[in-house]
N, C-alpha and C positions, 0 to 999 in steps of 0.2 A: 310416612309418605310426605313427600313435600307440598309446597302447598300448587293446587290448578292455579291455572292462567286466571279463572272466575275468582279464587281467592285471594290471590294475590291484587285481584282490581277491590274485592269489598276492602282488604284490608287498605288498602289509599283509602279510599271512603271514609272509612272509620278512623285512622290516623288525621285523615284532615278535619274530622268532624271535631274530634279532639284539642280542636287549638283553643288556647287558653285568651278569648277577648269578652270583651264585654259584649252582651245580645241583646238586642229590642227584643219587646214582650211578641209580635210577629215573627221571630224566629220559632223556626217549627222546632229547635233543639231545647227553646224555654221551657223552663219549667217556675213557677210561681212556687215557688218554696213555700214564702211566709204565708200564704193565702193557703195554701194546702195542708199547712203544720199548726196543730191548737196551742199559739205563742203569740205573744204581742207580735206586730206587724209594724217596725218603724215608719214603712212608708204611708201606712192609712195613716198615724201620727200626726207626720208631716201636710199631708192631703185632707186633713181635717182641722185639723189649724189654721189653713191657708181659710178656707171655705167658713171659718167661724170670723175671719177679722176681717172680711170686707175686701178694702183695698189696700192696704201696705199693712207688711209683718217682715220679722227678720228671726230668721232660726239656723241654729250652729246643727247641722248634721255628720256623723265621723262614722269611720270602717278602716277596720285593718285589712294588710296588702291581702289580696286574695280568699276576700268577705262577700265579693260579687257587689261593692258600693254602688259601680258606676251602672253595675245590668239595672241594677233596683232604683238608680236614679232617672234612666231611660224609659222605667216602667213607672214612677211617678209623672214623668213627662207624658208619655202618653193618655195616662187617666183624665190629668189633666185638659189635654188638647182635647179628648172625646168632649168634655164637657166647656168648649169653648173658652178655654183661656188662651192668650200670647205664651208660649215658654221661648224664652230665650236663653240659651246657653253660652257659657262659656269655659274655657280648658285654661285655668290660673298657670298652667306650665309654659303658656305660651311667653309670657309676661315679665315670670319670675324664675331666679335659682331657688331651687329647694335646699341649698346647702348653704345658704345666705342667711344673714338677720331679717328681719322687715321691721318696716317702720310706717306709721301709720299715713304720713305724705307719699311716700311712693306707692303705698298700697289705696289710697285714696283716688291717684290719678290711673292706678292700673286698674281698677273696678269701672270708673267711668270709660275708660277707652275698649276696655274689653267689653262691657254694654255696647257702648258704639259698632264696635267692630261685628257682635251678634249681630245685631240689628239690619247690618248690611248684607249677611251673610244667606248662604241658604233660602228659606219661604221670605225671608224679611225684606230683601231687598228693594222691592217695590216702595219701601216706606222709604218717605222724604225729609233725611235728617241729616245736617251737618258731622264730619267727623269732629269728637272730642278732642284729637290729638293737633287739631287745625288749629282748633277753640282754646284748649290751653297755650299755646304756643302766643296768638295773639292776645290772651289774658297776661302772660308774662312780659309781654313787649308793653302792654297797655300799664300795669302798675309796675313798670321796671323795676321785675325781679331780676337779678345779673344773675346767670349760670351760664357760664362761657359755651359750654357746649353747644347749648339750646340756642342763646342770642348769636352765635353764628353763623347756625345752619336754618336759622330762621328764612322762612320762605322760599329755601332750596326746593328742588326734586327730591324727591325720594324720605321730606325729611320724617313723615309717620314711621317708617319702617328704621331711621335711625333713633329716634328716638327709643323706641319700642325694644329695638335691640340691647342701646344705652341701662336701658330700666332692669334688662334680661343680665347683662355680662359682666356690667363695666359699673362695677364698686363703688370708685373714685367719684365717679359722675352721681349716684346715688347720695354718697356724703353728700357731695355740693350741692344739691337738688335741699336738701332736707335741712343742711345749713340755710339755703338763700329762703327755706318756707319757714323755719320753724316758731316764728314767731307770727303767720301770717294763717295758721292751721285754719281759724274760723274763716280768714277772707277764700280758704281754697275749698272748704266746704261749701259755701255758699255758689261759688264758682260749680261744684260740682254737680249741687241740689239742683242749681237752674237747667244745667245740659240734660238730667235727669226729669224735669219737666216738662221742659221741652220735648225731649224724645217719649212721653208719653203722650204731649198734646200730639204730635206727628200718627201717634200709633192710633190714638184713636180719630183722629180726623180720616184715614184712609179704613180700619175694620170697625168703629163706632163709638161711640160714646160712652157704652155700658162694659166695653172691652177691658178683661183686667189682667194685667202682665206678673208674669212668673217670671225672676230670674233667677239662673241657678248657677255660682260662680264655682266651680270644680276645681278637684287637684290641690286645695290650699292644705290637705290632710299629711300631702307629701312632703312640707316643711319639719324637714328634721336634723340639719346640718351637719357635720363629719362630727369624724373622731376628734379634731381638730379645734373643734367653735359648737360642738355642740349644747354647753351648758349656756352660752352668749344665746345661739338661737332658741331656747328652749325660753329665755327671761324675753327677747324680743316678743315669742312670738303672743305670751302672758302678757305682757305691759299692753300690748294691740286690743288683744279680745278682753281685759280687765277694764284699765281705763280709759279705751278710747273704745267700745262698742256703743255708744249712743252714733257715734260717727260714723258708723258702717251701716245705719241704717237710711234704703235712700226713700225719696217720697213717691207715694201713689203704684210701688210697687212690692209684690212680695218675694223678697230675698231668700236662699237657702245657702249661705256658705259653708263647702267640708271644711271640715277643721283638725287637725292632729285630733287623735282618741287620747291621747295621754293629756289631753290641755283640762280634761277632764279631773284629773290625780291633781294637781298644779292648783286647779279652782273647781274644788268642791261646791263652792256656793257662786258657782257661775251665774252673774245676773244675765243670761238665757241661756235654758235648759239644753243641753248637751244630747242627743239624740242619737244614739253610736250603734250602729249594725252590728245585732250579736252572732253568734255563730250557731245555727241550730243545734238544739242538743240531742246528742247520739244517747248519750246515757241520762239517766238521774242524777240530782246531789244529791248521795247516799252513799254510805261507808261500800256498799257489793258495787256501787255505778250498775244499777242496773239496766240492761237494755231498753230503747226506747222505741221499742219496735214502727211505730206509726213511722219519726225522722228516716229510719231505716226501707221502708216501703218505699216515700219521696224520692228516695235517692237513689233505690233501684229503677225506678219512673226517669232521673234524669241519664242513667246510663243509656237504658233505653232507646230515649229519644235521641243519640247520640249515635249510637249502633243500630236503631232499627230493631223492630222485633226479627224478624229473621237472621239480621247480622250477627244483636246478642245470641240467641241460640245458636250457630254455625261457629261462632267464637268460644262460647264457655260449654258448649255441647248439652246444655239445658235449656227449658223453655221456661221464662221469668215466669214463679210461683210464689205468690203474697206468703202462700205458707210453708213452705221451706227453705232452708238455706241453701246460697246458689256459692260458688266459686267469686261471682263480683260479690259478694256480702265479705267476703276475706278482706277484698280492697277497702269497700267501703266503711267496716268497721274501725277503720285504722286511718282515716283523713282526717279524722278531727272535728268532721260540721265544715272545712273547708272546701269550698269549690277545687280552689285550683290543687289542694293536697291529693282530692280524689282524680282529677284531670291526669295528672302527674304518675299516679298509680296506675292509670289504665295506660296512658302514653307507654309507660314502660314494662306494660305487659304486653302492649300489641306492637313494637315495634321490634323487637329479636326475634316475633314465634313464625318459627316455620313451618308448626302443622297447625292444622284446627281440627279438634279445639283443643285452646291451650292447655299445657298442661298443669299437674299443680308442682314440679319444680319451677317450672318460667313465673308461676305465679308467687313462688316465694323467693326469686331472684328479685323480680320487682320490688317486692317490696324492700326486700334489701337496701337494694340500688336507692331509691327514694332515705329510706331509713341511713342510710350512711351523711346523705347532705346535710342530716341532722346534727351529727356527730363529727367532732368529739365535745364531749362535754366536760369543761374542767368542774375540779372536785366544789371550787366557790360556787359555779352555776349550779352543780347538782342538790348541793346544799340547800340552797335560794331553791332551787324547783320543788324538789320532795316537799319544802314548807308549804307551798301550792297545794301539790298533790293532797297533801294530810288535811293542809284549813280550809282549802277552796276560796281562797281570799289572800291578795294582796296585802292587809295589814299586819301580818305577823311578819313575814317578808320586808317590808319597804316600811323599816322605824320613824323615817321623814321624808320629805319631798324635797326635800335637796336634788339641783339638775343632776347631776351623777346618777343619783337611785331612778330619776323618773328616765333617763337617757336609758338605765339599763333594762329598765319597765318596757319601753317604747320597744327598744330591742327585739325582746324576748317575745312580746305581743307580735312583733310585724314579721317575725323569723316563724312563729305558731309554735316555737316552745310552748309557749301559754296560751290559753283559749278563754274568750271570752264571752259567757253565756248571761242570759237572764230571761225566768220566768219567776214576776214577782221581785223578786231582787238580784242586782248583781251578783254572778260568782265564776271564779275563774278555775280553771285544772291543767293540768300539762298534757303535752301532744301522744296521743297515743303509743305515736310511734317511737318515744322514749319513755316512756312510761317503767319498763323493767331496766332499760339502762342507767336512768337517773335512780331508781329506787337501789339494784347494787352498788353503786357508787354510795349512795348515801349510807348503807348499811356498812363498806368498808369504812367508809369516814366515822360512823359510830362506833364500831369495831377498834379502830389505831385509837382513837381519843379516851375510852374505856381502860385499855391497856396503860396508855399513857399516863392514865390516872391511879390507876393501881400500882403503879410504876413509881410515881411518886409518893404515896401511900407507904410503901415498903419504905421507901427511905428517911 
């Protein structure tokens, strides 16, 4: 029977509930994962850090594509504000190409403007501070730096927003910029420390004296360059966070910059510690992966809250039960610990079904459908993944840190081929949802190479 007029409007409901964005901890669809699941919690990490060092800290935090980084960043945001800090945000995408190199001069002057630009923005703007991109401009005119771009559209209209754009698109202009500094790094530090003091005496002469500011500069995780330049950006983005992180520290306030999760691989002994969103674990490290039933509970709690207790029931024709298996446990055991892998799975079980409740063909089309994006996997990937699968570790896989390996590391991570968990120590496994097709693939590959050998044997 098709579906009522009534189900036809929950399922909109439920389809738009379903969209894949990042949620403040006030959205009624949150759910507090890490606080709910017995696993380290990056963001108390982060949030106790800040609260042990006073007033200035600088800490690299990292998440792969569709780890829930930014929901979990909006919820350290708010802890924060409950307990009277400044958070000022910013979105590094505004600023920069993610397909680009960077380099520590233009990533110097995008930190301070992007500061700036917070600060005006949203609750802030009340605060009375110069923009930085005003202040640099006439710092360049002042110590005649030449960058033809800059010194021509010097004291123009509009010229923040060309600037800004310059820094965003235009290459050419970036060399030039970094040519006419490079020799001048400490005089544009210092340039940038003072705008940075400035904008905290500002902050606290209007909310107080004792006021202590949180910046959180976002999006810098998404530096990972083409097919193209990828190995160039992967050493840019290592020479930054290696030899010039003293410099990305600013004064009197505490920083959290995202960072690529693979800058991780690259610098094992990262002078500051690497703080990377792991992905809840569904199963054990254990040869059976055994169930992990609590994560699995959580997760029926976030369908839930998405669907509504009456909606999940009218949809999967059961009433959520801690102790039995529901129809959404099919999905759920097959995402991976990923947000958006389970999102994905419900999306495309609610979007074809025209009865309720769904049935379990629609239910294994879904999964399909999802499981095909995965695929196809060549015979080298499967190779490379089953070694995951077997070690639960990276090192038997990835002989060196050559860009190549860690380009294909970065890949594999941000695509959820591979998953990246930690209780206690790091460890990694492949996605579910190829799990049996990587593992035939590899046994053909054992299979022809055994032959092969025997093959030659005989002769």
């Amino acid at each position: 029977m098709l579906l009522t007029s009534g189900q036809r409007e929950l399922k909109k409901q439920i389809y738009k509930a379903l969209d894949d964005k990042a949620l403040k901890p006030d959205d009624d669809r949150y759910v507090p994962i890490y606080k709910l699941l017995d696993c380290q919690d990056p963001i108390a990490r982060l949030k106790e850090h800040i609260e042990l060092t006073d007033y200035e800290s600088t800490q690299f935090f990292s998440g792969f594509r569709g780890s829930g980084k930014t929901t979990e960043l909006l919820r350290l945001q708010q802890e924060l504000l409950e307990e009277n800090y400044l958070v000022v945000y910013a979105d590094a995408l505004k600023y920069i190409n993610p397909s680009d190199e960077i380099d520590i001069t233009d990533l110097l002057i995008i930190i301070a403007g992007a500061f700036s630009d917070a600060l005006k923005e949203g609750n802030h703007e009340h605060i009375e501070i110069d923009s930085y991109w005003t202040r640099f401009t006439n710092w360049l005119v002042k110590t005649k730096v030449s960058v033809p771009e800059i010194t021509a559209q010097a004291g123009l209209a509009g010229f923040e927003t060309q600037i800004k754009a310059n820094l965003r698109t235009t290459p050419t202009f970036r060399q030039e910029l970094q040519k006419a500094l490079t020799n001048r790094i400490g005089e544009l530090k210092e340039q940038v420390n003072e705008f940075i003091q400035d904008g905290v005496k500002a902050v606290r002469r209007d909310l107080g004296d004792d006021t202590k500011i949180v910046f959180i500069f976002d999006s810098l995780e998404q530096i990972r360059g083409s097919l193209f330049n990828e190995q160039e950006v992967i050493k840019s983005v290592e020479r930054v966070f290696s030899r010039h992180y003293r410099l990305l520290e600013l004064p009197y306030i505490h920083t959290i910059y995202t960072v690529p999760p693979w800058l991780k691989m690259v610098m094992p002994n990262a002078p500051r510690p690497i703080v990377i969103l792991h992905s809840p674990k569904q199963w054990e490290n254990n040869p059976e992966r055994s169930d992990n039933l609590g994560c699995r509970k959580v997760f029926r709690e976030l369908i839930v809250k998405r669907f509504t207790e009456d909606g999940f029931k009218e949809f999967f024709g059961e009433e959520w039960n801690a102790d039995s298996e529901t129809k959404a446990d099919q999905l759920i055991n097959l995402c991976g610990g990923h947000f958006r892998d389970l999102l994905s799975l419900l999306r495309e079980a609610v979007l074809p079904a025209q009865t309720f409740p769904v049935s379990d063909g629609e239910i294994e089309t879904a999964i399909a459908n999802v499981r095909s994006r995965f695929l196809p996997i060549s015979q080298e990937d499967a190779n490379w993944l089953n070694q995951i699968g077997e070690s639960r570790s990276l090192s038997e896989a990835l002989p060196n840190i050559s860009g190549e390996n860690v380009g294909k590391v970065a890949r594999y991570l941000d695509t959820h081929l591979v998953l990246y968990f930690r209780n206690g120590d790091d460890w990694y496994d492949i996605h579910p949802l190829i799990r049996e097709e990587v593992g035939k693939i590899a046994a053909r590959i054992k299979a022809k190479t055994a032959a092969e050998d025997l093959a030659m044997d005989d002769d």
